[in-house]
C-alpha positions in Angstrom: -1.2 -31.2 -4.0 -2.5 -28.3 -1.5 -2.1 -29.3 2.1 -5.8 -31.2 2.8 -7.1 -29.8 6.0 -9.3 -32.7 8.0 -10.4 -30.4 10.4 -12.3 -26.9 9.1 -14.0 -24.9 11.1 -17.6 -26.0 9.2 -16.8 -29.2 11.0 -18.3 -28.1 14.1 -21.8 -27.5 12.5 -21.5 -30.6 10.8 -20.2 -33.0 13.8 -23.2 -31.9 16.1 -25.6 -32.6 13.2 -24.2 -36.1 12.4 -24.1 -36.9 16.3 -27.6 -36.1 17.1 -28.9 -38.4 14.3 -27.1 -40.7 15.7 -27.8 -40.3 19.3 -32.4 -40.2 18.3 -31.7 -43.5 17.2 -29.5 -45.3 19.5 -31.9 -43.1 22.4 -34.9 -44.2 20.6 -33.8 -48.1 20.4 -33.0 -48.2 23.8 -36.7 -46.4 24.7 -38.7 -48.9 22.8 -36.7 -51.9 24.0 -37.0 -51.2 27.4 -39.2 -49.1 28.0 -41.7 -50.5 25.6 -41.1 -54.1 25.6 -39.5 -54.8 29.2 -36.2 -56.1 28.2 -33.5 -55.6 31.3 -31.3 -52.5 30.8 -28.2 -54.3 31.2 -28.2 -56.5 27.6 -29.4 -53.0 25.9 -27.0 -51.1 27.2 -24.4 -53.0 27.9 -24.2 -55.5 25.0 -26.6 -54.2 22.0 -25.8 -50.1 21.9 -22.1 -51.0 22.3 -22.1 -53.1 19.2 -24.5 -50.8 17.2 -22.2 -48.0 18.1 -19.3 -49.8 16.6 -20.6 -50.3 13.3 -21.0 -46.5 13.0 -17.8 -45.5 14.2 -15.8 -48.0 11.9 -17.9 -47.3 9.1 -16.9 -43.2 9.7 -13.5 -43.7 10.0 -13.1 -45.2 6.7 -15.5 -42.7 5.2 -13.1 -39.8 6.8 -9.9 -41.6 5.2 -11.8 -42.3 1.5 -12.3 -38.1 1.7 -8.4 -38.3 2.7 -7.6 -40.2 -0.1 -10.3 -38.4 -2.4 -8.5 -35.2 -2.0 -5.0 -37.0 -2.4 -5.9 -37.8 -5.8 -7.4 -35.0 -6.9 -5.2 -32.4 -5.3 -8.6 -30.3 -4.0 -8.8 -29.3 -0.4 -12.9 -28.7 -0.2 -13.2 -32.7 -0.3 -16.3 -33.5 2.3 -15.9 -37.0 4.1 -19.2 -39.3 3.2 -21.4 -39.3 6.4 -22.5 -42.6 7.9 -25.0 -43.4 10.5 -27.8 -45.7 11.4 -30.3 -46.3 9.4 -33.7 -45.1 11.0 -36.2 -47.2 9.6 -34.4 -50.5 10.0 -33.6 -49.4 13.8 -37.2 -48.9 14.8 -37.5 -52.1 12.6 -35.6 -54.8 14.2 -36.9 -53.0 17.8 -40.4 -53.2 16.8 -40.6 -56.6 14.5 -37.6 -58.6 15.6 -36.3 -58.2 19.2 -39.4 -56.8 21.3 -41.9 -59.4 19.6 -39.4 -62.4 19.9 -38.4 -61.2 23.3 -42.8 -61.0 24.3 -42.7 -64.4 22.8 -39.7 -66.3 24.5 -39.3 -64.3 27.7 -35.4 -65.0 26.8 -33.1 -61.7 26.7 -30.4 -63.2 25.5 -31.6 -65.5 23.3 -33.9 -62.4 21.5 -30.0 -60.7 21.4 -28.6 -63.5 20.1 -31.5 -63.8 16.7 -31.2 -59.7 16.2 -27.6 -60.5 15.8 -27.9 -63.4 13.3 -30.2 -60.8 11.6 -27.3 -58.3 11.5 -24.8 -61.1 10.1 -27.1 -62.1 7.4 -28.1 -58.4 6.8 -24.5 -57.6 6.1 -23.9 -60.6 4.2 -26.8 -60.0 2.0 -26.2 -56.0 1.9 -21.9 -56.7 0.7 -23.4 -59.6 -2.2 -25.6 -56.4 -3.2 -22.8 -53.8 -2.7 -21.7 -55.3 -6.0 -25.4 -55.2 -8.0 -26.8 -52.3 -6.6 -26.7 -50.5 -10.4 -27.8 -53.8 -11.9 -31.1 -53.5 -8.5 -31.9 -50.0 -9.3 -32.2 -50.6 -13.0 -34.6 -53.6 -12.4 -37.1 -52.5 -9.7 -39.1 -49.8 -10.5 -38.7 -46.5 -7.9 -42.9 -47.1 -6.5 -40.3 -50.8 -5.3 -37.9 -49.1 -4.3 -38.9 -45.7 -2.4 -43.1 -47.2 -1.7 -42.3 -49.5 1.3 -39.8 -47.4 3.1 -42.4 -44.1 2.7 -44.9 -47.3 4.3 -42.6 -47.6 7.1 -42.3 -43.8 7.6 -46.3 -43.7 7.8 -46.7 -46.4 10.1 -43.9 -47.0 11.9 -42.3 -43.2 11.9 -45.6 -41.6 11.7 -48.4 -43.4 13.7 -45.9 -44.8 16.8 -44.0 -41.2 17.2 -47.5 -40.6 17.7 -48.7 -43.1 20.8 -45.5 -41.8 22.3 -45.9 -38.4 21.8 -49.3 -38.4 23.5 -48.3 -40.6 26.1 -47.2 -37.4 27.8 -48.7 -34.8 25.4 -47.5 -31.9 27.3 -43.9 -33.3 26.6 -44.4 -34.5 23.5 -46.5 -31.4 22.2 -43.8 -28.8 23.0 -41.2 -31.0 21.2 -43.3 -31.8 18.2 -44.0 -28.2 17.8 -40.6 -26.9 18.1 -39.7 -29.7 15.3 -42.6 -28.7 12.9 -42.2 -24.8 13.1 -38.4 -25.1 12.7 -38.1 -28.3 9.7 -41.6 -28.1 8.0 -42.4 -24.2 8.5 -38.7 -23.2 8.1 -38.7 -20.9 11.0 -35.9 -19.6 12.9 -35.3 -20.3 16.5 -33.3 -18.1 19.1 -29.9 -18.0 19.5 -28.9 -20.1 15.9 -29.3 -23.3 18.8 -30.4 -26.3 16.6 -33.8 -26.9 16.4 -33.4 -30.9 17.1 -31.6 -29.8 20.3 -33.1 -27.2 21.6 -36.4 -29.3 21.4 -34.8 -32.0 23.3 -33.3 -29.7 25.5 -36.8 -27.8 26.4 -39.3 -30.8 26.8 -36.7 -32.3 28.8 -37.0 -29.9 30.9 -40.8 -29.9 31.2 -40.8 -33.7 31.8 -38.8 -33.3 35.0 -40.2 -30.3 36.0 -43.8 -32.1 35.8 -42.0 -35.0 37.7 -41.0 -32.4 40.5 -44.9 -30.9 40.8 -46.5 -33.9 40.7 -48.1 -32.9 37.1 -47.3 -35.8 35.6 -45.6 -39.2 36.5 -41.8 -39.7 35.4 -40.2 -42.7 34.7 -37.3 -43.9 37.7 -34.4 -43.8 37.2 -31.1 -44.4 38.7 -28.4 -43.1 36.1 -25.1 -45.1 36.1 -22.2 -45.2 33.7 -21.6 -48.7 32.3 -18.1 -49.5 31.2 -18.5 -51.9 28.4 -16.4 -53.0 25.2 -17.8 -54.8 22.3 -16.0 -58.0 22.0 -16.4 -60.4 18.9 -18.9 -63.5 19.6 -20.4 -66.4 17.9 -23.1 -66.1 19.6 -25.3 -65.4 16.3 -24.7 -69.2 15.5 -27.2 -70.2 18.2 -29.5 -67.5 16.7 -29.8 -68.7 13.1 -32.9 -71.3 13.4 -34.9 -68.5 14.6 -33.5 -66.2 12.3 -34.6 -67.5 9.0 -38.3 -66.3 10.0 -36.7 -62.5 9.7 -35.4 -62.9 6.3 -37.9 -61.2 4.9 -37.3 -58.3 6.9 -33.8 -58.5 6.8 -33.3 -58.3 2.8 -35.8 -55.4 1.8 -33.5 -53.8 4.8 -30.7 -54.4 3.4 -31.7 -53.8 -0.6 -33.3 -50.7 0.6 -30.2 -48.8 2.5 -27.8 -50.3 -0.8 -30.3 -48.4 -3.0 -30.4 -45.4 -0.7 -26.1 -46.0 -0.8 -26.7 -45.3 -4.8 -28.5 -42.1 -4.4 -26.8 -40.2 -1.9 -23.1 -41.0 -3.6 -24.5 -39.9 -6.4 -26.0 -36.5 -4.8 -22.2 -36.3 -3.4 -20.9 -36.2 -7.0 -23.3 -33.7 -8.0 -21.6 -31.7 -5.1 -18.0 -32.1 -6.4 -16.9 -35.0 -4.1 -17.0 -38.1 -6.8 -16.7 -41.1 -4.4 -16.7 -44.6 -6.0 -19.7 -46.2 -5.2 -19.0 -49.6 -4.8 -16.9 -48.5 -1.9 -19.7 -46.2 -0.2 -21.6 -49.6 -0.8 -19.0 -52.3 0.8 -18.2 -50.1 3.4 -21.7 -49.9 5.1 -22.2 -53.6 4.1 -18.7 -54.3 6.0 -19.7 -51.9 8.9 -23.2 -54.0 9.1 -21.5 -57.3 9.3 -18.8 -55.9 12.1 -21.6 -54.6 14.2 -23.7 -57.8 14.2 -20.8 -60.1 15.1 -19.9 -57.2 18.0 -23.6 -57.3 19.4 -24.8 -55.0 17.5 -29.0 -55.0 16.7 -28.8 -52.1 13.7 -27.6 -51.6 10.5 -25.6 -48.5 9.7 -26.4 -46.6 6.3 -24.5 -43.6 4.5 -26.3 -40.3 5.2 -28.3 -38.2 2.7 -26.8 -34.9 4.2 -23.4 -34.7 2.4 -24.7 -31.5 -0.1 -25.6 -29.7 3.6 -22.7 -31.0 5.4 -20.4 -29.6 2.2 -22.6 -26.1 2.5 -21.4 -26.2 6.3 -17.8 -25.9 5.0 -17.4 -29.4 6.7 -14.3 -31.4 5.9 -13.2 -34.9 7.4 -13.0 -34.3 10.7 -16.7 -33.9 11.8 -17.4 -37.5 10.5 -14.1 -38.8 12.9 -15.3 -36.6 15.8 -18.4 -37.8 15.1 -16.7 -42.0 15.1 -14.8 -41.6 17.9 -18.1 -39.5 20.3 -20.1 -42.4 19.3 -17.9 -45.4 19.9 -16.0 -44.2 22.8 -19.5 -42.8 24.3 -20.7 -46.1 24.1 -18.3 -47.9 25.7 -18.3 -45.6 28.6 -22.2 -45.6 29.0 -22.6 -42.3 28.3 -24.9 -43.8 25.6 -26.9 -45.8 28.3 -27.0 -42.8 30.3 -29.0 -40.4 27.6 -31.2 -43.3 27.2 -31.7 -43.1 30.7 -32.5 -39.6 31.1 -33.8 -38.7 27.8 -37.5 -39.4 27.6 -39.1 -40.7 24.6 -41.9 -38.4 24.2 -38.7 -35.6 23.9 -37.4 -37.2 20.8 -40.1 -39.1 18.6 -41.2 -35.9 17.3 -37.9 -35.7 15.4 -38.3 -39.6 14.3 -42.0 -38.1 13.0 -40.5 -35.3 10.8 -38.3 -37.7 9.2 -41.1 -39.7 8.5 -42.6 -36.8 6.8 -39.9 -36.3 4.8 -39.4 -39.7 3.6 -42.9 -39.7 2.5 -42.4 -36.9 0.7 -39.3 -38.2 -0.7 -41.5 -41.1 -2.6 -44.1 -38.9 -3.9 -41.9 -36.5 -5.2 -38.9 -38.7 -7.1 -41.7 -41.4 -8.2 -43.4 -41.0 -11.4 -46.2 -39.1 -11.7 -47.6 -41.6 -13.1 -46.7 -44.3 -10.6 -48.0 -42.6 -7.8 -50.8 -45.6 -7.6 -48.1 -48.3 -7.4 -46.4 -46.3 -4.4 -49.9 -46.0 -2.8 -50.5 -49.4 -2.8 -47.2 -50.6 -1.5 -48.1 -49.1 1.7 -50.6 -51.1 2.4 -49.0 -54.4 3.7 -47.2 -52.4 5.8 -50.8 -51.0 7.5 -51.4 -54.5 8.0 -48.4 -54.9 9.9 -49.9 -52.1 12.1 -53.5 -53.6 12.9 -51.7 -57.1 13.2 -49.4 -55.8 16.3 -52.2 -54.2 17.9 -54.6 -57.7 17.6 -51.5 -59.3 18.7 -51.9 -57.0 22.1 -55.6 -57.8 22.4 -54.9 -61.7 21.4 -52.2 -61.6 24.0 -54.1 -60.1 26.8 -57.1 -62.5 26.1 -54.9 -65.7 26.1 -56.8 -67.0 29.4 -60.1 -66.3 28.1 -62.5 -67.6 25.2 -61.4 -65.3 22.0 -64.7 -64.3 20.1 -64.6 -65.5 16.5 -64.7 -62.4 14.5 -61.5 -61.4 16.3 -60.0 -65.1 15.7 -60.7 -64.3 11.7 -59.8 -60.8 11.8 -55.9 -61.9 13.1 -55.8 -64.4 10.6 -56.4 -62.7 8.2 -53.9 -59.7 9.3 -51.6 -61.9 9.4 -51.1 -63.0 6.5 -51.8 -59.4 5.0 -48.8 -58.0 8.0 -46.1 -61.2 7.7 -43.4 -60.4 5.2 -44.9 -56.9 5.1 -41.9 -55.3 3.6 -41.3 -57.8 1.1 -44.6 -58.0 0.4 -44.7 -54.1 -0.2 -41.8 -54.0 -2.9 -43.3 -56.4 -4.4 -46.8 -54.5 -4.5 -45.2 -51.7 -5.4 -43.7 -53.4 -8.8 -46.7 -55.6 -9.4 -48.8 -52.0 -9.6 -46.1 -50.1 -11.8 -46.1 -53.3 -14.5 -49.7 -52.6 -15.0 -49.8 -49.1 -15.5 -47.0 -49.6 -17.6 -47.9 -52.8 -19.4 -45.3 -55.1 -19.1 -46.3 -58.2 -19.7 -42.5 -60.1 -18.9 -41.8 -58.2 -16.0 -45.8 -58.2 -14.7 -45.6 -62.4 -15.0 -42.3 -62.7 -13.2 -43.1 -60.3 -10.4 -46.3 -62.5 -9.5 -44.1 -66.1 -10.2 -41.6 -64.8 -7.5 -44.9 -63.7 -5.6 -46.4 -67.2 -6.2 -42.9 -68.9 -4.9 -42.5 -66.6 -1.5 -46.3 -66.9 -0.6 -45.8 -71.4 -1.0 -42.8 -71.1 1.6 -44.5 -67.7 3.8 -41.8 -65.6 3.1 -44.8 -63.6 2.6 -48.1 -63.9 3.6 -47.6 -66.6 6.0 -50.9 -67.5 8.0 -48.3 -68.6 11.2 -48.6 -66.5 14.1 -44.7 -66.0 14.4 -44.9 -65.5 10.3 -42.2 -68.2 9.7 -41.5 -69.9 6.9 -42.6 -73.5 6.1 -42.4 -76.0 3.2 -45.2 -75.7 0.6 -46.2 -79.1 1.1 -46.8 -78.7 4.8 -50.5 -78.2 5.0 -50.7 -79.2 8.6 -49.8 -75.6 10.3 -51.4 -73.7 8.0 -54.4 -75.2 7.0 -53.5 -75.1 3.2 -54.0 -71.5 3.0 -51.2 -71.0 1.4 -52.3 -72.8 -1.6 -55.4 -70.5 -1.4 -53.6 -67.4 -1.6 -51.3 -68.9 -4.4 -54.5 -69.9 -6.6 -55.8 -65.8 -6.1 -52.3 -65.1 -7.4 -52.3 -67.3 -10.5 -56.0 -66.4 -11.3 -54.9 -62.8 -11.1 -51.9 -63.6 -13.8 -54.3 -65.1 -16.2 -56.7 -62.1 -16.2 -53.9 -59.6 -16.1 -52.0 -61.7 -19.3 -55.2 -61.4 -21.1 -56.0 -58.0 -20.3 -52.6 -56.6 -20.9 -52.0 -58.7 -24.5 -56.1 -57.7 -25.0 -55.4 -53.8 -24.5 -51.9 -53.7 -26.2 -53.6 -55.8 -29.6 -56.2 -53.6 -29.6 -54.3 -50.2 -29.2 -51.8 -51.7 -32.4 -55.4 -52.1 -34.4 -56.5 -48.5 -33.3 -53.5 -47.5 -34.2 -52.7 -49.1 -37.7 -56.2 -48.0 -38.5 -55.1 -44.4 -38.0 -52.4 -44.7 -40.0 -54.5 -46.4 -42.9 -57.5 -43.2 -42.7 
C-alpha cells in the first residue's frame, strides 16, 4: 500500500476548525452554568468540562486510527479521519433543562452533577442499544420525526437564547453577530483569510474589555487561574439515578437524534470517497458518551457533519488527533476553565445562532415538500418549553406572594404543553406526516405510544418538575392525565374514520373513472 500520511498540511485548516466547535460549546456550557444559573466554578470546571472533554478526545482518537485502518485496507492515501465533537443542541440541552433547573431546584451542586451524569450513562447506554438499529430508526420515523424537533431546538433554544445573551451587552454581541452573518450567511470574505468564527471572537472580545476599561459598560470579575484536574472514573451516577428517570425523555430523543445524525454524515463521508462502516461511527460516539458520563462528563459527543469540507481542506488524520489531544490535555490543565473565564458569552452565541439557522434550514430543505406541516408542528412543544421556563422565573420570583389565577392556569397548562418537549415533538412530527400521508397503521400506533407516555408523563406531565408517575396516581396530578389521554383517543376515532372515510371514497372515485 502507499505510505499513509496522518499528518498533511490541510490538517492545519482542519484542526483549528474542529477545535473551535469544540471550544463554543464547552465555553458556552460553562457560561450558562455559571454565569446563568449560579453554580460554583470549581464543579464546572473542575469536574464537568474535564469529563466532557474526555469523551471527545477518546472518541477522536479512534476516529483518527479507523481513517488509519481505512487507508490500510484500501491502500489510498487521501483517507480523511471522521470528525467528532459535541453535540450542540444536547449541550445547551442538559445546561438549560437538566443541570441549571435541578440545580435552581435543589440548591445542591453536586448532587445536580451527579443526575447530569446518570443522564450521560443512560444516554450512552441507550445511544450503543441504537448504534445497532439506527437503519432499522431511520426507516421507521418519518424525516418531519426525525430533523422537526432538533430544527425546534435550533429556534428556541439556538435562536431565541443566543438572542437574550447577545443583547445583554448588545454592543458586544452586535459586532460578533454581524461578523458571523456577513461571513456564514452572506458568504463574505474577511481580512487576512483569519476565520470568521475567530476573528469575531477575537474582536468583540476586545470591545468587552475595552468597554470594561472606560466604564461603557460593566464586565464580569474575574480572577483567571489554571485548574489542574484529571477525570477519574466514579460511581457517583448511582446516587443520581432516582432523579434521573424524570430526564428520560430528554435523554432518548438526544440520543436517537445524534445516532440518526451518526447515519447521515457517514454516509455524506462515503459520498466523499472515505466509506466508513457505520455501525462503528455509531458505537464509537455511543462508547465515547458512556466514557464521558462515568468520567464527569455533562455532554454527549456526536460525529461532525463537516467531513466533505474537512476532505476539501486536504485534511488527513492528524487534525482530528491534534484536535483529541488540545481538548483533553487543555482540559485537564484548565486552559478550558480559563477561556470560559475570559471569553464572554455575548462574544460567542452569535456563532451558536448561525448554527441554529442552519439546522433550521437543514429540516426544511431535506423534509418533504409535502411534509413541511408535520415539521412545523413539531416545533411547537418545544415553544412551550420556552414560555414554561420563563413562567417558571415569574412563578419563582413570586413564591412569597399570592400568585394571580390566570398565571396559576397559564403554567399549568405550559406545562404539560413544555414537559417531555422533545419527545413530545417527534412524536408531533410523525403524528402530522401519517395524516398527510394516510397511514392508518402507523397514524394508530403513533397515538397508542402517545396515549401510553402521556398515562406515565413521559410527556405532558402536569408536575412542576415534569416527572414521571404511575397512571393510577391521580393524587399529584389531579387526573389530568386521564384528561389529556381521552383528547388523544377521541382524536384516534375521528382520524380512523376520516382516514378509512377519505381512502373508501377516493377507491369509489376512482373505480368510477375507470368504469366511464
Amino acid at each position: 500500500m502507499l505510505r499513509y500520511k496522518i499528518f498533511k498540511a490541510g490538517d492545519i485548516n482542519a484542526f483549528f476548525g474542529l477545535l473551535l466547535d469544540n471550544l463554543l460549546n464547552l465555553v458556552v456550557l460553562g457560561g450558562i452554568l455559571i454565569g446563568g444559573f449560579g453554580m460554583p466554578r470549581e464543579i464546572v470546571i473542575e469536574k464537568m468540562i474535564p469529563g466532557t472533554a474526555l469523551g471527545v478526545m477518546f472518541g477522536d482518537l479512534v476516529y483518527s486510527y479507523m481513517a488509519y485502518r481505512l487507508a490500510k485496507r484500501t491502500g489510498r492515501d487521501d483517507i480523511t479521519a471522521m470528525p467528532l465533537g459535541l453535540d450542540t443542541p444536547s449541550t445547551i440541552g442538559m445546561a438549560i433543562m437538566v443541570i441549571g433547573p435541578l440545580y435552581l431546584e435543589t440548591k445542591d451542586a453536586m448532587l445536580s452533577y451527579k443526575v447530569a451524569m446518570a443522564v450521560m450513562v443512560f444516554m450512552g447506554i441507550v445511544k450503543i442499544i441504537f448504534s445497532f438499529l439506527g437503519d432499522f430508526i431511520k426507516r421507521v420515523l418519518p424525516s418531519a420525526a426525525l430533523l422537526g424537533p432538533i430544527a425546534g431546538i435550533g429556534l428556541a433554544l439556538l435562536g431565541f437564547f443566543p438572542m437574550t445573551k447577545i443583547f445583554a451587552n448588545p454592543v458586544v454581541g452586535l459586532v460578533s453577530m454581524a461578523i458571523i452573518l456577513f461571513a456564514f450567511v452572506g458568504r463574505y470574505n474577511g481580512p487576512f483569510q483569519i476565520p470568521a468564527a475567530l476573528l469575531a471572537v477575537l474582536l468583540s472580545s476586545l470591545i468587552y474589555y475595552i468597554g470594561g476599561l472606560t466604564n461603557l459598560f460593566q464586565i464580569k470579575e474575574i480572577s483567571p487561574s489554571f485548574e489542574f484536574s484529571i477525570p477519574t472514573p466514579s460511581l457517583g451516577f448511582i446516587e443520581g439515578i432516582p432523579l434521573m428517570l424524570k430526564y428520560i425523555s430528554v435523554a432518548i430523543p438526544f440520543g436517537l437524534l445524534t445516532i440518526v445524525g451518526g447515519i447521515n454524515v457517514t454516509e455524506s463521508a462515503r459520498l466523499a470517497g472515505d466509506d466508513y462502516r457505520t455501525r462503528d461511527i455509531l458505537l464509537t460516539e455511543a462508547i465515547a458518551t458512556l466514557i464521558a458520563g462515568v468520567f464527569g462528563g455533562v455532554a454527549q459527543s456526536t460525529p461532525y457533519i463537516g467531513h466533505p469540507a474537512y476532505k476539501s481542506m486536504g485534511a488527513s488524520a492528524g487534525y482530528t488527533i491534534l484536535t483529541a489531544l488540545t481538548i483533553g490535555i487543555g482540559s485537564v490543565l484548565g486552559i478550558t476553565g480559563l477561556l470560559v473565564d475570559l471569553i464572554p458569552e455575548a462574544a460567542v452565541t452569535p456563532i451558536l445562532l448561525f448554527i441554529g439557522i442552519e439546522i433550521i434550514k437543514q429540516a426544511f430543505t431535506e423534509t418533504p415538500r409535502q411534509h413541511i406541516e408535520a415539521t412545523i408542528f413539531s416545533f411547537l412543544p418545544i415553544i412551550g418549553y420556552l414560555g414554561l421556563l420563563n413562567y417558571n422565573s415569574i412563578i419563582g420570583s413570586l413564591a412569597n406572594t399570592n400568585i394571580p389565577d390566570n398565571i396559576k392556569t397559564e403554567h399549568n397548562i405550559l406545562k404539560i404543553i413544555g414537559n417531555g418537549f422533545i419527545l413530545t415533538s417527534l412524536l408531533w412530527g410523525a403524528l402530522m406526516t401519517y395524516i398527510i400521508e394516510r397511514k392508518l397503521k402507523d397514524f394508530v400506533v403513533t397515538l397508542i405510544f402517545i396515549m401510553l407516555f402521556t398515562l406515565c408523563g413521559l410527556i405532558h406531565s402536569p408536575l412542576s418538575d415534569g416527572s414521571m408517575f404511575l397512571p393510577w396516581d391521580s393524587v399529584s396530578t389531579g387526573n389530568t392525565h386521564w384528561t389529556i389521554t381521552l383528547g388523544y383517543l377521541l382524536f384516534l376515532i375521528i382520524g380512523v374514520f376520516l382516514i378509512k372515510y377519505n381512502k373508501q371514497t377516493e377507491f369509489l372515485e376512482e373505480t368510477g373513472k375507470q368504469t366511464k
